[in-house]
N, C-alpha and C positions, 0 to 999 in steps of 0.2 A: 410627292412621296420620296424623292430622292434617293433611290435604289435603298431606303432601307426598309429596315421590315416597320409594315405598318401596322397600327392595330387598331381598330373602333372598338368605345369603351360606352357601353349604354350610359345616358347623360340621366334620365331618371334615376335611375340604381346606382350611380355615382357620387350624388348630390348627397346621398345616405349610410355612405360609407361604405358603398359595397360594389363591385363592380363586375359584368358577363365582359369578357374579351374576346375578341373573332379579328383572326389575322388575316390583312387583307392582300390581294395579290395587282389590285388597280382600280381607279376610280374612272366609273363608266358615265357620268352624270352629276353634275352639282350645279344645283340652280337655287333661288331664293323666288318665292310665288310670295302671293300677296298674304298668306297667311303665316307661310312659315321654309325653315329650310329646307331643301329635298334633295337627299344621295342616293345612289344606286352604285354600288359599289361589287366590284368578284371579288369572292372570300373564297380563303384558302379549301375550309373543309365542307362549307355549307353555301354554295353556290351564288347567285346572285341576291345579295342582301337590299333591302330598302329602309330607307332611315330618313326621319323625319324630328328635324332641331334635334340628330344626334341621338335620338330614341328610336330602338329597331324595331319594326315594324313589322317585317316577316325576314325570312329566306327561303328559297327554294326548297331547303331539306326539308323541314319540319311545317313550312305553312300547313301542309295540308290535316296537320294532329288538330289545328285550332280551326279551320273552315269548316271541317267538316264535325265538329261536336258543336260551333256554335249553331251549327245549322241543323243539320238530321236529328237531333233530340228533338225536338218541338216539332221537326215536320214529321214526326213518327210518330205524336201526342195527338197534336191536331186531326179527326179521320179526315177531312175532306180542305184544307188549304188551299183556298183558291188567288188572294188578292196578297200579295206578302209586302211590305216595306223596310227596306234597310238602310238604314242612315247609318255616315261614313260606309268602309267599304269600298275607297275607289281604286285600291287596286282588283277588285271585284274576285277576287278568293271565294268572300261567303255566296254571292250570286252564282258564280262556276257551280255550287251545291246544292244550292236553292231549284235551281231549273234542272235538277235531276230527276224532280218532281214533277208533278202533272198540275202543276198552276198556272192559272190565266195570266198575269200581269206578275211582274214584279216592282216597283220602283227603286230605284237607289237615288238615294239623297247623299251628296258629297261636297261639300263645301270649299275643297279646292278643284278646281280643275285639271290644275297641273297633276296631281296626283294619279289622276285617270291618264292623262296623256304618257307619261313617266312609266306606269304600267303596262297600257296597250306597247308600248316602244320595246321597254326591256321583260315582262314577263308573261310572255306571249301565252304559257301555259294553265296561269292565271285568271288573265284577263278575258279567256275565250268566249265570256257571259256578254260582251258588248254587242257581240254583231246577231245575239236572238232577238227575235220582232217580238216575244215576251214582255222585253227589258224598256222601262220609261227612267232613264235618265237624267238626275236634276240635278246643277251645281245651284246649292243653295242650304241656309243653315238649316240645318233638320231640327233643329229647335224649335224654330218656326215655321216649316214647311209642314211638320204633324199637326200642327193645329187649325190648318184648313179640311182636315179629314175627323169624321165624325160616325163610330160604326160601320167602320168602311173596311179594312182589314184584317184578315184572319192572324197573321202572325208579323210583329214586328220586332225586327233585330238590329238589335244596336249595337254595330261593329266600331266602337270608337279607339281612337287612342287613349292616352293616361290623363287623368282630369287638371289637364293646363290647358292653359289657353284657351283658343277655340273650342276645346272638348270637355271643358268643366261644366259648362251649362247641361250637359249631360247626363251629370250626376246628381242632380239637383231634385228636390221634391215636386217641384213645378212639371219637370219634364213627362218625370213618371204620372203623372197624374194625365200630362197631354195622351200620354201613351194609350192610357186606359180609355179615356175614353174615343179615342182613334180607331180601337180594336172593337169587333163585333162581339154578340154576345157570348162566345165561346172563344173568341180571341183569348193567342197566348203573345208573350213577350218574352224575348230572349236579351240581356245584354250583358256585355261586357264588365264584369266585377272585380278584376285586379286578383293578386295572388294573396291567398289565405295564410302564405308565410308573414309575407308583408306589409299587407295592406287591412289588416281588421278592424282599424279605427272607420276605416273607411266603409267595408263589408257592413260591419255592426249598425252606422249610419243609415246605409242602403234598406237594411231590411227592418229600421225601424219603421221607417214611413211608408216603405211597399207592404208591411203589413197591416194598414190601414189601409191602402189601396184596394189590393186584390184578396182573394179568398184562398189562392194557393200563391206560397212563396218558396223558392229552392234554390239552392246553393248547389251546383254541381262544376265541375273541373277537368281540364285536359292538363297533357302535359307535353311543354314546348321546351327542347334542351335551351334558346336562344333567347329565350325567355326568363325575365328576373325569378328565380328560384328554382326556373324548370318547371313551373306550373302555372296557369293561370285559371281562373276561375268565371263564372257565366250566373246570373239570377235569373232562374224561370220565373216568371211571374204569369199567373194563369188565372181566367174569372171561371172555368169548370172543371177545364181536365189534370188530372194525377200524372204527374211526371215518370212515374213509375207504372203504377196500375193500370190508367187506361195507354200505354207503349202500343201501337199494332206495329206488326212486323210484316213490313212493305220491302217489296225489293228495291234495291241501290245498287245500280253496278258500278264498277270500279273505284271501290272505298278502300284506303290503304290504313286507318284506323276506326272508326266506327263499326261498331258491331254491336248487338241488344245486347250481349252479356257487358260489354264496355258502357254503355247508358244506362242499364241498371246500375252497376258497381261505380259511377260517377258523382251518384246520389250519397255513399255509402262514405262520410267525410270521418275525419279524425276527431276525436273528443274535447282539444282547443276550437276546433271551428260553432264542430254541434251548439255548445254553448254560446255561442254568438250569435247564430242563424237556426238553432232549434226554438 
């Protein structure tokens, strides 16, 4: 870094002509795993950043706007969630959420290791979901690790990264279909759907074929300053329950965004979206 001011520049939203900047104050971690590259870096305003091939992946400030919407919505859908599966997620953000619940098992499927290691190390805060006897543990591609499970899950979440590389098979018609039938017969699904500024070719894609899938399909949205747009977006995919209507209101302790008026109003998208996913 050479005592000058550094800055990471998201390498997704860069490629497109548009760029999030976060000044950094020292690089705590840089290693190269068998999938991909991984930093851990202190940033100037938003704490300790992780960045994978240069696309940010969380910070300390704001992780918790996106752990906890991709998580508590669906576990406040589902009444009784018992068996949950999250593919990616090794820095375990969404699990820290997941197990604030009253579920038997969780598994995480994560296909790098290092990425779980790199977390337990530097996001101690994080990562805290590793050491519950909950928690089954799997480096392995969750592409294919769903497909040994059959009506077996109440809720599965897919906390991926941006659909390159490793995480494209992700997005694919095939997977969503593994999903469904993974899930039990009131099973919901949550994943990961990119921002509704940017990405609606992609959106539009998604909820062509999930709506042949499932019987409920929904577009809903956090919002992450460190994140391309400052939003990012989630598809529920549900074979009974209303993402709205059937919501119970279960208590959650120490939620620093989540709240039923915020997962109602999630649902409630802008009129370029509606048209793509209504």
């Amino acid at each position: 870094m050479n005592g000058k001011d550094f800055w990471i520049n998201d390498a997704w939203d860069k490629e497109k002509g548009r760029s999030i900047s976060i000044k950094i104050k020292s690089s705590l971690e840089s290693c190269r795993s068998e999938f991909q590259q991984i930093d851990v870096y202190e940033s100037e305003c938003f704490g300790r950043l992780l960045a994978l091939d240069n696309i940010i992946m969380l910070t300390e400030a704001d992780e918790f706007a996106y752990h906890e919407m991709i998580s508590h919505v669906a576990l406040n859908v589902h009444p009784d969630p018992r068996r949950v599966l999250i593919i990616g997620g090794g820095d375990g953000g969404t699990a820290r959420e997941v197990l604030k619940h009253d579920v038997e098992e969780v598994h995480l499927c994560e296909i790098d290791r290092e990425v779980i290691r790199v977390s337990i190390k530097y996001f101690p805060t994080i990562s805290t979901c590793f050491d519950d006897q909950r928690m089954k543990v799997v480096t392995d591609d969750g592409a294919e690790y769903i497909k040994g499970y059959k009506d077996f899950f109440d809720l599965v979440i897919v906390d991926s990264s941006d659909p390159i590389g490793p995480a494209r098979v992700l997005f694919a018609e095939e997977f969503y279909n593994n999903i469904h039938d993974s899930l039990t017969e009131d099973g919901i699904a949550v994943t990961q759907s990119e921002s509704m500024f940017y990405d609606k070719g992609l959106i539009k894609d998604l909820f062509v074929f999930n709506k042949r899938i499932f019987p409920i399909v929904r577009y809903f949205y956090t919002l992450v300053p460190t994140y391309p747009s400052g939003t990012i977006g989630f598809s529920f995919c549900s074979k009974k329950y209303d993402p709205v209507k059937d919501m119970h209101k279960k208590i959650i302790p120490d939620l620093r965004y989540y709240n039923y008026d915020i997962h109602k109003a999630a649902f409630m998208l802008p009129n370029f979206i509606n048209q793509i996913v209504g």
